[in-house]
N, C-alpha and C positions, 0 to 999 in steps of 0.2 A: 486582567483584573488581578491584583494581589491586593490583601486582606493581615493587617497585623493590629496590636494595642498601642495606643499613644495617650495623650491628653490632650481632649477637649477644648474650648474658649472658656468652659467654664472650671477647667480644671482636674473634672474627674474622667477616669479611663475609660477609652472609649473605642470601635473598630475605627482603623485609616484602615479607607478602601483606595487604593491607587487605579488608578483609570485612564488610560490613553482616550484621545481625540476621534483617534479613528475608533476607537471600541467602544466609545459611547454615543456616538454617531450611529454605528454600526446595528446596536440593540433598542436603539429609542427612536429612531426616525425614519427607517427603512420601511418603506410603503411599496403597495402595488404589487407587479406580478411576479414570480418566478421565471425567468428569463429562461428558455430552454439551453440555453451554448453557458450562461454561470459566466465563472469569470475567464473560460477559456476563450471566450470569444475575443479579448484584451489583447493586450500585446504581455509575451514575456518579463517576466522581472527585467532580465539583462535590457531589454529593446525600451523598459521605462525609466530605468535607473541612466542608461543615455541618454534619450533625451529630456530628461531631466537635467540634468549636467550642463548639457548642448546648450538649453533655453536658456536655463540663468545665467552661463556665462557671456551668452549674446547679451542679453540684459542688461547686466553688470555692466559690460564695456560699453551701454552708452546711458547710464545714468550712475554719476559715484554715489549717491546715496543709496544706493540699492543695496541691501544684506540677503546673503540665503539662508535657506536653513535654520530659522533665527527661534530659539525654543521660546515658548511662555506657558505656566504652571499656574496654577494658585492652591490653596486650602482653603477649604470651607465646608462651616459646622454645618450640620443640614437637623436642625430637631435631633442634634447628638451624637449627630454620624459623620467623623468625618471623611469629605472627598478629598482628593489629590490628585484635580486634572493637571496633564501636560501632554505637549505636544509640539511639535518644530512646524511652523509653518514655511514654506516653499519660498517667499521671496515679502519685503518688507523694506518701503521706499518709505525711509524714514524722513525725506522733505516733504514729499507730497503724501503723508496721513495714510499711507496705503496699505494692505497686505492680501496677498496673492498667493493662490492655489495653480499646482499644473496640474494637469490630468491628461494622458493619455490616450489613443486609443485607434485602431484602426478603419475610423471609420468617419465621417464629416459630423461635428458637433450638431449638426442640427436632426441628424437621423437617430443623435442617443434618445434613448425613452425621456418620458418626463419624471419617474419614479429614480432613474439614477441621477440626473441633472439635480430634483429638488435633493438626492442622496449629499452633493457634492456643496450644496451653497448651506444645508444646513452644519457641514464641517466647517465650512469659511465664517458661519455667523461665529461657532462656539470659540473658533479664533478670534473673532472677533470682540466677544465677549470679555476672554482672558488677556487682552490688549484694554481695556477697559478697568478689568480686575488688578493690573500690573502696579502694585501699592508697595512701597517698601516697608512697610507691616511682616513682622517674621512671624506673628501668631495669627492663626484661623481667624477668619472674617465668620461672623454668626448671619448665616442668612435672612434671618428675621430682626437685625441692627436696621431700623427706618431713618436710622441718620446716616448709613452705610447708602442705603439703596439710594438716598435721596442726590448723597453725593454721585454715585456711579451712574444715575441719568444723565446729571449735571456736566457729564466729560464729552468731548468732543466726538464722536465714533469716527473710526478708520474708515476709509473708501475700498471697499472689499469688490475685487476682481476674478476672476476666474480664464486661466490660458487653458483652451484645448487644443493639442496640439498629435494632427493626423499623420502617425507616422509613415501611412506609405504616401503621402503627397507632400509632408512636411509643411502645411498648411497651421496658421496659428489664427484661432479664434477667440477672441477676448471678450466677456461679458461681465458689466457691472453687476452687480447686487446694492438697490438703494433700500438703507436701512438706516434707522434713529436708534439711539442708545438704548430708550427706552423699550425700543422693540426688539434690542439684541438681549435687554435683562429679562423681557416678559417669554423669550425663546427659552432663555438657557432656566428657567424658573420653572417653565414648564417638563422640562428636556430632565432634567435633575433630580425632580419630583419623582417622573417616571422611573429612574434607573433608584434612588435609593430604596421605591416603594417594593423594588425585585429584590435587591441587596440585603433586604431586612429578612425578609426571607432565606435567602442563600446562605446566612448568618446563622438562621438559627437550623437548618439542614447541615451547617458546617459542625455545628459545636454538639448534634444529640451524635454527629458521624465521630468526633473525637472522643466523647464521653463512652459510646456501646464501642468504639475499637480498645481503648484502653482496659477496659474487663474485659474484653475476651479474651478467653484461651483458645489453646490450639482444638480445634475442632474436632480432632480424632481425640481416641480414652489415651494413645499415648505415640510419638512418633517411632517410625518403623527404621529402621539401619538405614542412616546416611541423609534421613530427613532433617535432623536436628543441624546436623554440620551443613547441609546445602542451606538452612532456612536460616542460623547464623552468618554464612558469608555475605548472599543475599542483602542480610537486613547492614551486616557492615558496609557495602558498596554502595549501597543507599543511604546511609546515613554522611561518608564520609566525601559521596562523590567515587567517581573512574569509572572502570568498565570492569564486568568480571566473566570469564568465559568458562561455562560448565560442564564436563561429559557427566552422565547422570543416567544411569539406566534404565530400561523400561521396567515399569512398575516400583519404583520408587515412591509416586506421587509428586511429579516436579508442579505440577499443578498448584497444589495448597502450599505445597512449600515454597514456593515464590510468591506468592500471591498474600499466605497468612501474613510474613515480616514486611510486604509490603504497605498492609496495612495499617500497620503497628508504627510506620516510619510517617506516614501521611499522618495517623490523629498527633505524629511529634512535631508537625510542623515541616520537617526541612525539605519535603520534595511535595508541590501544591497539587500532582496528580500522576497518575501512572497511566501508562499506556502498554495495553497487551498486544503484544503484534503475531500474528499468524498467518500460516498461510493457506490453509485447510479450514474447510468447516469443522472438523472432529477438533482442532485444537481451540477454534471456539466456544465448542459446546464443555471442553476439558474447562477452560475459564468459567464460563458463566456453571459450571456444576459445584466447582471452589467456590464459586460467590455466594450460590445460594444457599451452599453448608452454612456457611459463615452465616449469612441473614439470619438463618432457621435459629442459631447459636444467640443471636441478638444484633447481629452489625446492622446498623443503620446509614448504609451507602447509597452513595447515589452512583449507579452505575449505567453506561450509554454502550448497545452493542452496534455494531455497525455493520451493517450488509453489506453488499455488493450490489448496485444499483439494479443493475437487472435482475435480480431475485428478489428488490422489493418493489419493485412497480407495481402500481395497482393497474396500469395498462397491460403489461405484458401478461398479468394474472388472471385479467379479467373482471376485476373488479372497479373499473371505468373505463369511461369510451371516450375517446375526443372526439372535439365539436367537429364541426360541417367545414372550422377553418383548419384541421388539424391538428387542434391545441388541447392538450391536458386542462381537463379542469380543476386538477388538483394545483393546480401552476399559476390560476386565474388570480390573484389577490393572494395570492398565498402570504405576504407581510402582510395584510391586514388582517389576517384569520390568525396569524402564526401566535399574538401574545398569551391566548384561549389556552391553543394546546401547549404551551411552554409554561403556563402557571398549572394547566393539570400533570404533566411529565414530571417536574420536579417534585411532586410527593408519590412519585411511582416507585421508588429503590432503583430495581433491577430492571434499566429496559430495555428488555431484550425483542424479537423479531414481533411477540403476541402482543406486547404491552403497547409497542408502536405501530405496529399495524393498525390496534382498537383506536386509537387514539386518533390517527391519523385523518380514519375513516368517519370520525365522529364529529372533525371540524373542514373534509374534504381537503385535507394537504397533502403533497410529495410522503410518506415514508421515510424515504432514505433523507431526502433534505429535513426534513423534521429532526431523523435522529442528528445532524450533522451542528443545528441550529441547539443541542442541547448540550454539546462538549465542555465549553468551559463552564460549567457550574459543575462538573461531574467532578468525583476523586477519581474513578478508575474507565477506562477506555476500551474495550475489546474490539479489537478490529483489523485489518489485512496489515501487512507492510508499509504499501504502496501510498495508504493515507498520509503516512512522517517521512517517506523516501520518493516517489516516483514526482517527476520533474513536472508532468503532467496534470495529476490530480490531485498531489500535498496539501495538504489542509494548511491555509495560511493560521492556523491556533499553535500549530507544534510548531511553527517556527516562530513565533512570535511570541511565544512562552518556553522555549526548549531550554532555559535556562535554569525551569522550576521544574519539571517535568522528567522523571525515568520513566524507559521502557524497558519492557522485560521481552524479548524475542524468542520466542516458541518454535520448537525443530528449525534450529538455526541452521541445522547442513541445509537447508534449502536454499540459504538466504542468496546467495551468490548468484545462483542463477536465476533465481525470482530478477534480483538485482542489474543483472546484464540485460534482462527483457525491460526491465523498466526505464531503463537509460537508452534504447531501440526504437527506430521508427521503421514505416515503410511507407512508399507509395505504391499503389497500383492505379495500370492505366485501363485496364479492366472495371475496375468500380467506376473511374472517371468516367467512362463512356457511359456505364450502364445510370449514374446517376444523370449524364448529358442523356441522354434519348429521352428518358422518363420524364424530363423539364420539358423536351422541346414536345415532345407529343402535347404537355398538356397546353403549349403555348401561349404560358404565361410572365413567362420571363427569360425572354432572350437576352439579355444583359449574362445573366446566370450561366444561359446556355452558351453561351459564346466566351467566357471567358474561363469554362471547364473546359472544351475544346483549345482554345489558348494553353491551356495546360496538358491535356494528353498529349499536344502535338510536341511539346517542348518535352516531355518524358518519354517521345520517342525518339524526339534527334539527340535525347541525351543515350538513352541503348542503341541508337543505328552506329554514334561514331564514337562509343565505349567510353560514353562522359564527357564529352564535349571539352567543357574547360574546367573538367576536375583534373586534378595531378593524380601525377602515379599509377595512370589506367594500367592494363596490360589485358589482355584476352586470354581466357583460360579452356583449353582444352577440355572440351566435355564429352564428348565422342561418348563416353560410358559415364557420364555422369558426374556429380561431384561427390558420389559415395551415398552413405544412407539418408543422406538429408537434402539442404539446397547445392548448387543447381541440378536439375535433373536429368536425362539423355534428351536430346535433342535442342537444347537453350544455348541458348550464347552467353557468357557472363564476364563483367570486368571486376576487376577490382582497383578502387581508387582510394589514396589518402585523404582526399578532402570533396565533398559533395559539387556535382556540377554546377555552376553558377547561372545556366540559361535558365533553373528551376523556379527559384527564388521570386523577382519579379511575379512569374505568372499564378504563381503559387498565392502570393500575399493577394491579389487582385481578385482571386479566383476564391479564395477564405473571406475576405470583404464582402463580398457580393454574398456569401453564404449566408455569414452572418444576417445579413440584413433580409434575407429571403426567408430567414428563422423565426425575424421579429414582427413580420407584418402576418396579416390574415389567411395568405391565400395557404393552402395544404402544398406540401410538398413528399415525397416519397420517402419511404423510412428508412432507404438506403443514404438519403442525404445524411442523415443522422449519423450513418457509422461513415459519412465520407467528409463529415467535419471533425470528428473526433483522430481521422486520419491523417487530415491537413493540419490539426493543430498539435499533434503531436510530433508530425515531422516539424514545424515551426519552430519546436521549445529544443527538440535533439539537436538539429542545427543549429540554433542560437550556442548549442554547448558544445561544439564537434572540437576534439581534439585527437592529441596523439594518440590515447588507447580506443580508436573509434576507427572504421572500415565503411566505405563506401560500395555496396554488392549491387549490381546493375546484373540482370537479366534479362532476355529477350527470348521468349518463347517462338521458334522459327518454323515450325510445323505446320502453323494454319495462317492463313491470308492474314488476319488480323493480328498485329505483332502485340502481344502480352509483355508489357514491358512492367517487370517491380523492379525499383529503388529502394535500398535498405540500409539503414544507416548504425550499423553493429557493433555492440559495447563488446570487447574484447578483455575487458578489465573494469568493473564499476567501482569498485575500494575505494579509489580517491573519491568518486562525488561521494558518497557515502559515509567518509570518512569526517568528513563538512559536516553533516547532519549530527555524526555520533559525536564528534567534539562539543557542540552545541550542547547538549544533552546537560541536565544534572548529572544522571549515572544511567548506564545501560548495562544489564545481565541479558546474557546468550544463552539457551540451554537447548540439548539435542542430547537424544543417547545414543548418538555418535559423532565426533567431533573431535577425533583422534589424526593426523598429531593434531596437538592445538597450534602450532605455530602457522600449519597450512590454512586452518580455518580463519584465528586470527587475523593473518594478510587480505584473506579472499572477501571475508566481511566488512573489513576497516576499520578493524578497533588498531586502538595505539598498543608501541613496543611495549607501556608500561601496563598491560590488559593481565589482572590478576587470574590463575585459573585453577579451577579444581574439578576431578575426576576420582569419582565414586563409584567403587567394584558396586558386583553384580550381588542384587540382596536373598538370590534364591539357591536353593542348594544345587551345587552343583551334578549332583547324581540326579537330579528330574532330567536333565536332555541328553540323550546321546548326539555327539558330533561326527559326521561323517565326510568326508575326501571323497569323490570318485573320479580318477584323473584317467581313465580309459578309454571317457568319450570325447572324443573331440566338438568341440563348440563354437568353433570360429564361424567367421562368417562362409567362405568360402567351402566347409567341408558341414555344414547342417543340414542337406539334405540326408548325406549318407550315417547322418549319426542317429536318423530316426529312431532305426532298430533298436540300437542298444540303448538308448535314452528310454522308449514306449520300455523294455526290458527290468529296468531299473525301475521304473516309476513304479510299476504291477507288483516286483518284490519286494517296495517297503510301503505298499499300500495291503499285501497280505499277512504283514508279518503282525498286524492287528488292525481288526476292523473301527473304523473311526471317521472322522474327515480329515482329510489331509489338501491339501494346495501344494502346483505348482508354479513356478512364475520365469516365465520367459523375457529374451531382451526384443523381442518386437511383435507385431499381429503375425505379420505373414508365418514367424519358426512357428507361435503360439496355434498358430491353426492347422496348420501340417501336423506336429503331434496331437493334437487332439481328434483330428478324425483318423489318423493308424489306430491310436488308442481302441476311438470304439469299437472300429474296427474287430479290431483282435481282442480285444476284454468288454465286450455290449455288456456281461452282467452286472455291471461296475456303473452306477449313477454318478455323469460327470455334468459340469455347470462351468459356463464360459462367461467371465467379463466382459462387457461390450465399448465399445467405443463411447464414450460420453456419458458414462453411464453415471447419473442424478444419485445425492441420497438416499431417496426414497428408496430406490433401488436396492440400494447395499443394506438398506435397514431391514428388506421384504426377506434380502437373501438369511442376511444372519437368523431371522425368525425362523426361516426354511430349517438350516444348520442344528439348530436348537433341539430339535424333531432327531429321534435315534436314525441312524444308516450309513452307511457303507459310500463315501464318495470323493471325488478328485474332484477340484477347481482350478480352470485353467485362468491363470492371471500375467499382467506382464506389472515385471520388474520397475516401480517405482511409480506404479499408478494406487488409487484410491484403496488398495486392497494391502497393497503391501504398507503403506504408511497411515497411520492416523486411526488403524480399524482395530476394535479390540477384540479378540477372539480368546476371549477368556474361556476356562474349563474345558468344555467336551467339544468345543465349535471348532478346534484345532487341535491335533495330533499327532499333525505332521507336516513339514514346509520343505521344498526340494527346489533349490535355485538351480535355473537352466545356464551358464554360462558366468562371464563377470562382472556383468553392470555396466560396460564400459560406454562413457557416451558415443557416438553417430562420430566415424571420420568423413565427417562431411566436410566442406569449402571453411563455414564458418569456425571447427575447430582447428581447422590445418592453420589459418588466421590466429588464433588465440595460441596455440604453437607457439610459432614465427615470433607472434609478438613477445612472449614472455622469454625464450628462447635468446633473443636477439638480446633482452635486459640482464641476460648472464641468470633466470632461475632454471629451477629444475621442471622443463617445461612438459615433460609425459606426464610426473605424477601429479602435475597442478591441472591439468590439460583431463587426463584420460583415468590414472590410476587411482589416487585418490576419491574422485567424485565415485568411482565403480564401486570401489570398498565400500563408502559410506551407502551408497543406494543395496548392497547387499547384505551389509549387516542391520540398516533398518527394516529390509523385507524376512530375516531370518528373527528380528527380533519380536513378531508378531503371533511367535509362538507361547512362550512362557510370559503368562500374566500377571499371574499370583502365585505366591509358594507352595498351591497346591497341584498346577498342573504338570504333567508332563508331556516330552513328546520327542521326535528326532528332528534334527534339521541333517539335510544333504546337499552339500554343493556341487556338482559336477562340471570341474573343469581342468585340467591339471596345472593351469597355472598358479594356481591355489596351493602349489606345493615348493614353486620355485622361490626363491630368494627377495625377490621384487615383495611378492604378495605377504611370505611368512614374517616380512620388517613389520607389517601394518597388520596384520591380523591378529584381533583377541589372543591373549596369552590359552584361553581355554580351550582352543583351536588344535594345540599343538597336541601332537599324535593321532590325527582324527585320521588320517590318509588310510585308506582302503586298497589292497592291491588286486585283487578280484572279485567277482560275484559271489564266489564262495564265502569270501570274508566276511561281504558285506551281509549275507545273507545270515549266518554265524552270530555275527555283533549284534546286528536285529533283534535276534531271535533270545540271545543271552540277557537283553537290556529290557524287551519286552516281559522276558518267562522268567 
């Protein structure tokens, strides 16, 4: 939906609301229930845009009046308002009066629900209607003309058909839809009613949102160093279009200063909504805390936060049960309940996890699909990556508006590896079996059960002869492993260019049957759930496998039962990425750290032409001592023997003033070995260990702890929940001591990301290994100083921190920080503290 002024039938100014076929279909007619699989249970873009293609050309070639793709549009006043449908409908046999819809899907047209079916014939009538409407009149038809209407019964209507066409049998089933003109006016009369009686609404949420962003001012008394010129660039790159890429440092406030000129660009018109991407909870609560300054200030937004499906279910919460068949009953009719809570959400502002929770609860809906169903009416978006990038779960609204639409991407040094996970699949034949047993026990459906075993079996003669008939296999020596990550000692593993092909088949046969075991009554086990969302991601990877893509085949060889995972690994995501960022109106990237920009630039996929700005540090430099300790050795191979002197160091810059201090290691195992010497040898010292998995909650219980006077070390690892996103403003930090370099896991999969960049003539250690290290140690060093009022020391220990490689990328405020003994260090402490 786009929204501008034109003139009326009658002449005077009036909103043109433009409106696609599919998106008023989409919000006017959609009945019944929330399908648990959504639209992953479909086939791919790519698997529909074929046979797409495939159908009509068969078509075509035996009937020549046959046209594809054939658009029709109209205008029309509605009580003042004008609309602007259009849409291409699929095929339009212009001898025989006819026009035809394909639709897709993996599965026999007669097993789709009735709620998607009647979805699909009320898109064929509104074609049908606008085949009706097709007047060469260049000025709006006024809905309430009874000399109009009288003529538009009077027209002959088209014979509207319907192809559905089952990709994995290639079966095509064709059904009429019998309808009179008059029945196609009294649809589309009714259908139109509905969407302008929303629209009038969205109108005037639109114009109080431009009128309160136009007065406001900036919401602070006055911007702080480097605010003013980030929230200028910002509002330039937005207004003019491109991409622009920020270093921006902690405590800055990149938050409102992105956020305030983006405001300011939307009540102008040229970008119809923004989208905040993140990839942390802390960077969403940084969002919505900008938002609500702003509200407090006077802005009248409408803003949509969006969770992460498993933290807003009201099942996984506890706050409903499914039925006796397995089914959520937040899912039950959920389009029939949804118009209720979609007219209370839009005079909500800000809606964030409380606001949609309440809501949700109040008319028994999904949560997270609630918030999902509220997007496009919104200005501003908060939400993961993955919604506008991953192939997966992409919201079809950002693509289908990415033209009107910037995002602003929040701690973008993450974005790359978010980004190679999201373009990744796997298989395990481990889940396969345990979702097979759990079917056959309850022996309900052997169909199911028989054609997941069809598939383990095929995912083990693809690991017994190292990928059957993928290319490029080769078997790799594991004897000791494949380093700190996959494969592990004792697995067999290959690597291929292109995925095995015995997969495929069994794969598609064996997701069919899922599907359909999801839509009917009987319960199924809840591992089915994470073994559809596993089949279909491998589906969508493969539909995309290319050259920056590795084929990882493992076979666990230790126990009777062979553990076979399939992994189909981005090695390189920038180009798909690069697709999504082009689309964009404009996109800003911010991180305070993101040094060089050129490295990051590539690895995220903005263009050569990506404008960038990088804004020193706004606290005085005398709050932090910087320290070098290059006498312990850190590698992997020599950390047991570094305990000593490492526990040694830690004790001297934790006495040289009492406070709280952290230190953050590169894995569990080094982080645990030092922390029990530690208490070892200093028990009178209260120390606290991050744990594996560790929730919000948690980190919120600890800083209260923090908050409280004392004396203590935090053992944390390097580039987890502590070190990124966590504010340890004032007295909660006083001191941070990085164990090592950051450097990621020489495991299988980076020795691959190597190779491949390596072989394209870059500089493959520092894209690969060095680079990522720096940025994960200057984010975990920068969670020290918060505000111009703290201070405290940061210490790295490692001595490659001093060689040539590390001193090119390291902060300018680094240099001379090197320590040559404990004397020294202990000297420098003690001078910067006393």
């Amino acid at each position: 939906m786009t929204a501008s002024a034109t003139r009326s039938s009658s002449g005077s100014e009036t909103a043109l609301i433009r409106v696609s076929v599919t998106e008023l279909v989409a919000f006017c007619c959609r009945q019944g229930d929330l399908h648990p699989a959504g639209q992953l249970a479909g086939p791919t873009a790519r698997e529909g845009q074929r046979a797409h293609v495939r159908l009509q050309a068969r078509l075509q070639a035996e009937n020549d009046s046959l046209q594809t793709e054939v658009a029709f549009s109209t205008t029309i006043d509605v009580e003042g308002l004008l609309l602007q449908i259009g849409g291409r409908v699929d095929l339009h046999d212009v001898a025989a009066n006819e026009l035809g819809e394909i639709k897709t899907s993996l599965a026999p047209a007669d097993e789709l629900d009735s709620a998607t079916i009647a979805l699909h014939e009320a898109q064929l009538k509104v074609y049908g209607w606008l085949f009706l409407m097709d007047t060469e009149s260049p000025a709006p038809v006024a809905w309430s003309d009874p000399i109009w209407q009288q003529l538009l019964v009077k027209r002959e209507p088209p014979r509207l058909r319907l192809h559905y066409c089952n990709l994995l049998d290639g079966h095509i089933d064709s059904r009429d839809i019998p309808v009179s003109s008059a029945e196609l006016h009294a649809f589309a009369k009714e259908t139109l009613a509905r969407y302008v009686a929303w629209m009038r609404r969205v109108l005037r949420h639109r114009d109080a949102f431009r009128n309160s962003a136009a007065s406001l001012g900036f919401p602070h008394r006055t911007f702080r160093q480097g605010q003013r010129d980030l929230a200028a660039a910002v509002y330039r790159t937005l207004r003019d279009g491109g991409q622009l890429l920020v270093e921006a440092p902690t405590g800055i406030g990149k938050s409102i200063s992105t956020l305030f000129p983006a405001v300011r660009i939307l009540a102008e018109g040229q970008v119809k909504q923004v989208a905040w991407l993140t990839a942390k909870v802390a960077g969403r609560q940084s969002a919505i805390d900008a938002l609500t300054l702003m509200h407090d200030k006077g802005l009248a937004a409408n803003v949509a936060v969006v969770r992460a499906k498993r933290d807003s279910c009201f099942c996984r919460n506890g706050r409903c049960e499914r039925d006796e068949h397995g089914r959520c009953p937040m899912t039950l009719g959920f389009f029939d309940r949804l118009p209720a809570a979609r007219d209370e959400l839009l005079d909500a502002g800000i809606i964030d996890s409380g606001v949609v929770d309440r809501v949700a609860e109040a008319h028994a809906l999904c949560p997270f699909e609630l918030s999902l169903q509220m997007l496009p009416w919104m200005q501003i978006v908060v939400c993961d990556y993955n919604y506008v990038f991953d192939p997966l779960v992409r919201l079809s609204h950002f693509d289908e508006k990415s033209g009107s639409i910037a995002v602003l991407i929040d701690e973008a040094h993450n974005f790359p590896e978010r980004a190679r996970s999201m373009y990744s699949a796997k298989l395990s034949r481990s889940l396969i079996e345990s979702v097979r047993t759990e079917i056959t026990a309850l022996a309900e459906r052997p169909l199911l059960a028989r054609r997941l075993a069809s598939l383990s079996r095929s995912l083990l003669e693809a690991g017994n002869d190292g990928g059957g008939s993928g290319s490029g296999s080769g078997v790799i020596d594991t004897a000791q492993g494949g380093g700190a990550g996959w494969p592990v000692a004792g697995e067999q593993a290959s690597v291929l260019t292109s995925p095995p092909e015995c997969i495929d088949r069994p794969l598609g046969r064996a997701l069919e049957t899922l599907v359909d075991a999801m839509a009917d009554e009987r319960p199924l086990p809840d591992s089915a759930i994470e073994l559809f969302l596993q089949l279909a991601r491998y589906r969508v990877i493969r539909d995309l496998y290319g050259d920056s893509r590795r084929t990882l085949i493992s076979v666990d060889t230790r126990r009777r039962f062979r553990a076979v995972e399939l992994a189909l690994r981005s090695l390189d995501a920038a180009p798909e990425c690069r697709r999504h960022l082009d689309r964009l109106r404009a996109c800003v990237v911010f991180s305070a750290t993101l040094s060089p920009a050129v490295f990051f630039r590539d690895r995220i996929g903005l263009g050569e032409d990506t404008r960038t700005l990088s804004l020193p540090s706004i606290f005085p430099p005398e709050n932090v001592a910087r320290f070098v300790v290059p006498w312990v050795n850190t590698r992997y191979r020599a950390r047991r023997a570094s305990l000593p002197g490492l526990v040694e160091i830690m004790h001297l810059v934790l006495t040289a003033k009492p406070g709280n201090y952290m230190v953050f290691f590169p894995s569990w195992r080094y982080l645990e070995e030092a922390r029990q010497l530690f208490a070892e040898r200093y028990p009178e010292i209260e120390i606290w260990q991050q744990q594996p998995g560790e929730d919000e909650s948690t980190r919120r219980s600890r800083l209260e702890h923090l908050a409280t006077f004392g004396h203590r070390l935090g053992f944390a690892i390097a580039g987890g929940g502590y070190a990124e996103g966590t504010d340890f403003s004032g007295d909660l930090l006083i001191g941070v001591i990085v164990v090592g370099t950051g450097l990621p896991a020489f495991d299988l999969e980076n020795r691959l990301r190597f190779e491949h960049l390596q072989a394209a003539g870059e500089a493959a250690y520092e894209i690969v290994y060095l680079l990522p290290g720096m940025a994960r140690v200057l984010q975990t060093t920068g969670r020290l100083i918060r505000n111009e009022h703290d201070r405290g020391v940061l210490v790295l220990i490692d001595d490659r921190y001093l060689g040539p490689d590390y001193r090119r990328h390291m902060p300018v405020e680094w240099r001379g920080a090197g320590v040559r003994n404990i004397a020294e260090l202990r000297q420098r402490l003690a001078r910067f503290w006393h």
